[in-house]
N, C-alpha and C positions, 0 to 999 in steps of 0.2 A: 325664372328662379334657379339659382345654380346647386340648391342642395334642396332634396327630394328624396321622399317616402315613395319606395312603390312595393304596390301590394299584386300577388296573382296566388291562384289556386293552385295545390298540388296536385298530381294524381289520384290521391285519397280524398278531396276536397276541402283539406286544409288550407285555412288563408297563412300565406308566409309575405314573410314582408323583408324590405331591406332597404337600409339608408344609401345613393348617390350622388355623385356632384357631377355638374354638367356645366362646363366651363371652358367661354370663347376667350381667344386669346389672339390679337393680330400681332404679327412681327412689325420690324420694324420697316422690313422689305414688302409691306402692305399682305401677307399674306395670313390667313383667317386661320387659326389651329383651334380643333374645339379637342373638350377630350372629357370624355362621359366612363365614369369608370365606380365600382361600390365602394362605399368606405371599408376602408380596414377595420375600423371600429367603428359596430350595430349602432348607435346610438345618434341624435343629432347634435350634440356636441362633438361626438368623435369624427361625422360627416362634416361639421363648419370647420374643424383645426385644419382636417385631411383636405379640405379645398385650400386655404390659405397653403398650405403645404405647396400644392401643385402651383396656384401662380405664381408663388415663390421661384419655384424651381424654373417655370416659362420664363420669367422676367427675367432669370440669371441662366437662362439656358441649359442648363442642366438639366431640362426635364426627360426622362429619356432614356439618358446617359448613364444615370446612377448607376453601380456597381450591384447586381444582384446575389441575393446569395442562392444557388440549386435549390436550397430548402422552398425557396420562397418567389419562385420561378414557377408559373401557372405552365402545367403538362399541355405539352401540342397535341391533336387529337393524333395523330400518329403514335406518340409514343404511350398515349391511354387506351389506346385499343385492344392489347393485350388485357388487361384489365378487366376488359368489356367482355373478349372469348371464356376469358375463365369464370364469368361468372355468367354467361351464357352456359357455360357448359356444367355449371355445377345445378341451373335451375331449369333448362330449354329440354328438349329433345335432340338426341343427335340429327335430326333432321331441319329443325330449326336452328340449329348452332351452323349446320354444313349453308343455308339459306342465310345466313347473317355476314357468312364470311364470304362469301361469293358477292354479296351485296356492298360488301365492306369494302372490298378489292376492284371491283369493277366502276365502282360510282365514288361512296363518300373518300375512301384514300385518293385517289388523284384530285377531287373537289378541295376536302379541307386538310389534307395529311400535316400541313407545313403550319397549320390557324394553328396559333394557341386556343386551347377553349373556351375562355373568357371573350374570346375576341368574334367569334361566332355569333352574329348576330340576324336578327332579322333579315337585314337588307342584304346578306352574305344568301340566306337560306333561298330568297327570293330569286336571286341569280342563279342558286344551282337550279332551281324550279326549271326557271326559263331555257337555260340548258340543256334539262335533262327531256322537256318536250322536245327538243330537235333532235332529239339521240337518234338513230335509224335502229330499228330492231334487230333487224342484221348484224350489226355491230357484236351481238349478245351470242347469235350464232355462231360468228367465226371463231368468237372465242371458245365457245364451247365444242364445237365440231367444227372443225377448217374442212373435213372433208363433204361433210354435208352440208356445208353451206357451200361449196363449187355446185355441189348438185341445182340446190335451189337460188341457183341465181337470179334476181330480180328481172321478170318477164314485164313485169309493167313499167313505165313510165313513173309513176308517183311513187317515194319509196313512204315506204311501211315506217310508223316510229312508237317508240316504247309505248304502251298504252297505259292511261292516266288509274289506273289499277295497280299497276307494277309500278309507279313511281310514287304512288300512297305508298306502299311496302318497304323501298328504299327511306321516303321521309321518316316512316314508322318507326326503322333502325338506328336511322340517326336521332330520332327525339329519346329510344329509350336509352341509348347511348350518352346525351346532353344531360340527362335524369337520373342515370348510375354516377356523374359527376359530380352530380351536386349532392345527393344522397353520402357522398365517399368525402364529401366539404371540399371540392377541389374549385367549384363555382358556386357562387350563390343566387344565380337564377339562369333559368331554363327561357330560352325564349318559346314566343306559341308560334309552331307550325299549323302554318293551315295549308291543310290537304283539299287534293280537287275535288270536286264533286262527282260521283260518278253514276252509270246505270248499274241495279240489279243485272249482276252475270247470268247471261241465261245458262238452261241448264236443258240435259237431252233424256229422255227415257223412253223406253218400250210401251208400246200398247198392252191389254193384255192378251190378244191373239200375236204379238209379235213375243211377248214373255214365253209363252206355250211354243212358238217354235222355235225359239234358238234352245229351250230345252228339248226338244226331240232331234233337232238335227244337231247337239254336243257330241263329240267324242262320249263313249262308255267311260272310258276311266274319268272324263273331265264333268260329268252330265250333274253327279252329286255335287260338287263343288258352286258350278254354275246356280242350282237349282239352290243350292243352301243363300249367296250370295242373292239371290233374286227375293227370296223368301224371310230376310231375316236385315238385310241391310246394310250387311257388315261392311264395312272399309277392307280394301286388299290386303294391307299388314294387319290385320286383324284376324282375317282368315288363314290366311298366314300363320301367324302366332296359335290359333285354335287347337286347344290342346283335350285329349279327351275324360280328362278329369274335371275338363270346363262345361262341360256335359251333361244335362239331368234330364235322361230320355225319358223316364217313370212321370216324369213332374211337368216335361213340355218344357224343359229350360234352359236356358244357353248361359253364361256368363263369360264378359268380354273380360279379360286379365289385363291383357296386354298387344301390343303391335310391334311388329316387326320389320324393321325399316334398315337395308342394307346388313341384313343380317345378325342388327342388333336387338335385341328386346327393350322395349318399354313400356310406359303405361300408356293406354290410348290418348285421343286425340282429346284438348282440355282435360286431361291430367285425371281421370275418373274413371274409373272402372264400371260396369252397370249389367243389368240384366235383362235378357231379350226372349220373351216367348219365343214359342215355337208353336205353329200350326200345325198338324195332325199330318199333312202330308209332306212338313222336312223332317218331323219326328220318322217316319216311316221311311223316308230316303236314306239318314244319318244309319238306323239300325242295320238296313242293306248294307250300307258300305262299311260296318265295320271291318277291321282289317288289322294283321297283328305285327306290323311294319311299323311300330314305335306309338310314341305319345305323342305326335302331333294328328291331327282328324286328318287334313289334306296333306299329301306329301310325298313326294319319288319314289318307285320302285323301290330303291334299297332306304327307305325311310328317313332320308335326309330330306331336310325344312324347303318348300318349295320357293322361287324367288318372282320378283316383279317379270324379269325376262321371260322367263318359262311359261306363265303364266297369259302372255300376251297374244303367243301365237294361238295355244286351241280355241282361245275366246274368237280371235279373228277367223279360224276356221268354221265356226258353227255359225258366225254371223252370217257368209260366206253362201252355205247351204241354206241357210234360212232366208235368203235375198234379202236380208233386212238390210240396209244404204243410206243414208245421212247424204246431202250436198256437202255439207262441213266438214267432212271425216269418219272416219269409222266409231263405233260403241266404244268404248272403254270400260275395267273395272267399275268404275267410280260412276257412271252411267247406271249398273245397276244398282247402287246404293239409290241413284236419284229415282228409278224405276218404282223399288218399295217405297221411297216416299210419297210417291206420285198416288200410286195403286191404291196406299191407305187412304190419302187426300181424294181420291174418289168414289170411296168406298163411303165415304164420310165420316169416318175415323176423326174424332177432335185433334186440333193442333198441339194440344197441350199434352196426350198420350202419343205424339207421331214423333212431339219434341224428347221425350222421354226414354221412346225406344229406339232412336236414334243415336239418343246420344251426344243432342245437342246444346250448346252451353247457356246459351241464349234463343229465348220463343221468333226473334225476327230471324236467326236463322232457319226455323221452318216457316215462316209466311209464307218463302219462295213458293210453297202447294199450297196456296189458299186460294190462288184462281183457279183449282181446278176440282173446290168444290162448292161451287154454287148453289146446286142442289140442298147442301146443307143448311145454306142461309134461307134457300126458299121454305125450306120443312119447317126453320126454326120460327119465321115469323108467321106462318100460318099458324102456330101453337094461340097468334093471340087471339084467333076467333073461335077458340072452341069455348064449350058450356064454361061456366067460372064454377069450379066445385059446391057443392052446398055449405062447407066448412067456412071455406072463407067466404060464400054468399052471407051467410048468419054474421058472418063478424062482422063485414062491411055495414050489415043493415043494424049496427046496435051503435044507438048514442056511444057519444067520445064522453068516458068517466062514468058508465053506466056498465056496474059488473051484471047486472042478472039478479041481484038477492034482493031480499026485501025489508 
């Protein structure tokens, strides 16, 4: 059938629909042209002229050819990417806008820079796919550090390649990108990317005998910090950001504002602000360390805002002293956010108050702790062999439609 209805879902799950023609055409040199393109006009009248139209033009060779006007000249993704920064940057975080253009530059601009958008199709996406599995991960190094990738120059035999995690991310870019297009009326459909499948990323945390000692072997000055971070869950810009007006020492209460990422403020991570108890012994850490070296809680001798760099080394020295070792690598900030989560999930803290003080936007991103508390499942199914109350024993044992009166 050369004119056709298709229908697909939005990202809000709206049905959209749009009229196409799909129409084979052999030369006379035996050679097969098809050309699948939307109608100009929505309707299936507008779709049957708009086909007659195109074989017209094949038959008389002009198809192709016409003279177009700029107006009406579908934008190459090269020249709508601009487009795409600015309104990244008017809704993203500066950290997700710096992550889109790095993604932008390295991968889809060499891929489609020169595609018109309309022209973008499945079997286009499907190729960058296949290409972008062979990428070598190194590649991403040298570009980023030429000096530190001489360092780590590939000692094995088999080279390392992008992992099927970071090229969901890239795909991710490019579909919201195909979706700001059509949204702006510059396409009128988005094809479906399908992303690979991947493993849950593992994640690493402290014991709580190894919690207890990287806070005794911390530097003095860095011990509060470490100790609030262990205790409370925060993300590194976020503690960062911790301001002491964000601070309800009387009430046990923390409240997250804002994150701090290259130096810039914003709001945390999913766009939301929230509130984080406090246990009796960071209440009692925090009151210690007050300090009259400005409005941020953690921050430099002379009261300027602490950074990601600064921050790296005490942490790796307390690791250090505290023999705590990984095969994988050293601890990280963000290790202790996973720590608190871990601690609460074996304490047997519910998922839904872990997802809460977290901070997380979605309950499947706390599941990650739900095998490590088992315990809680065993407690909870035991509940169903205790005595049945006498409240509900009485109800259970009274006829259905039988109030009690007379």
């Amino acid at each position: 059938m050369s004119v056709r209805l298709r229908k697909w879902k939005s990202k809000e799950g709206k049905v959209q629909e749009a009229w196409w023609v799909d129409v084979k055409y052999q030369h006379p040199s035996g050679k097969v042209e098809r050309v699948r393109k939307a109608s100009p006009l929505n309707t299936r009248r507008g779709a049957e002229e708009y086909e007659r139209q195109v074989r017209h033009a094949l038959l008389s060779g002009s198809f192709g050819k016409e003279a177009q006007n700029e107006q009406d000249r579908i934008a190459t993704f090269k020249e709508f990417v601009p487009r795409f920064i600015t309104y990244s940057e008017n809704n993203n975080k500066p950290s997700s806008v710096a992550s889109k253009r790095q993604i932008l530059s390295n991968h889809l601009l060499p891929a489609f820079g020169h595609l018109s958008l309309d022209s973008i199709g499945l079997a286009e996406i499907e190729e960058f796919k296949a290409v972008m599995r062979k990428k070598p991960a190194d590649a991403l190094l040298r570009k980023a550090a030429p000096t530190r990738a001489a360092v780590l120059k590939r000692k094995r035999s088999n080279p390392k390649f992008l992992s099927l995690k970071y090229i969901n991310n890239v795909l991710a870019v490019l579909h919201k990108l195909l979706v700001l297009a059509q949204d702006q009326g510059i396409i009128s459909h988005v094809p479906r990317i399908k992303v690979f499948k991947t493993r849950k990323p593992a994640f690493d945390f402290l014991t709580f005998e190894e919690a207890e000692l990287l806070v005794t072997n911390a530097e003095a000055e860095w011990r509060p910090l470490i100790f609030v971070a262990l205790k409370t869950g925060m993300r590194q810009g976020e503690l960062i950001g911790l301001q002491w007006n964000d601070v309800d020492l009387q009430r046990g209460k923390l409240h997250v504002r804002r994150t701090i990422w290259r130096g810039t403020s914003c709001l945390p991570k999913g766009g939301r602000e929230r509130i984080v108890d406090l246990p009796v012994s960071a209440v009692q850490v925090l009151k210690e360390h007050r300090h009259l070296r400005g409005a941020q809680v953690f921050c430099q001798e002379d009261g300027q805002m602490l950074t990601a760099g600064l921050m790296k080394a005490p942490l790796k020295r307390a690791l250090a002293r505290a023999g705590i070792r990984r095969e994988e690598g050293l601890i990280g900030w963000h290790d202790l956010r996973h720590t608190y989560g871990s601690h609460l999930a074996m304490r047997g803290i519910p998922l839904k108050v872990i997802q809460e003080l977290m901070g997380h936007a979605t309950i499947e991103m706390t599941m990650r702790y739900a095998h490590l508390a088992p315990e809680a499942r065993e407690r909870a199914v035991q509940q169903l062999d205790r005595p049945i109350p006498q409240t509900y024993a009485a109800e259970a044992s009274t006829p259905q439609g039988h109030t009690g009166g007379t």
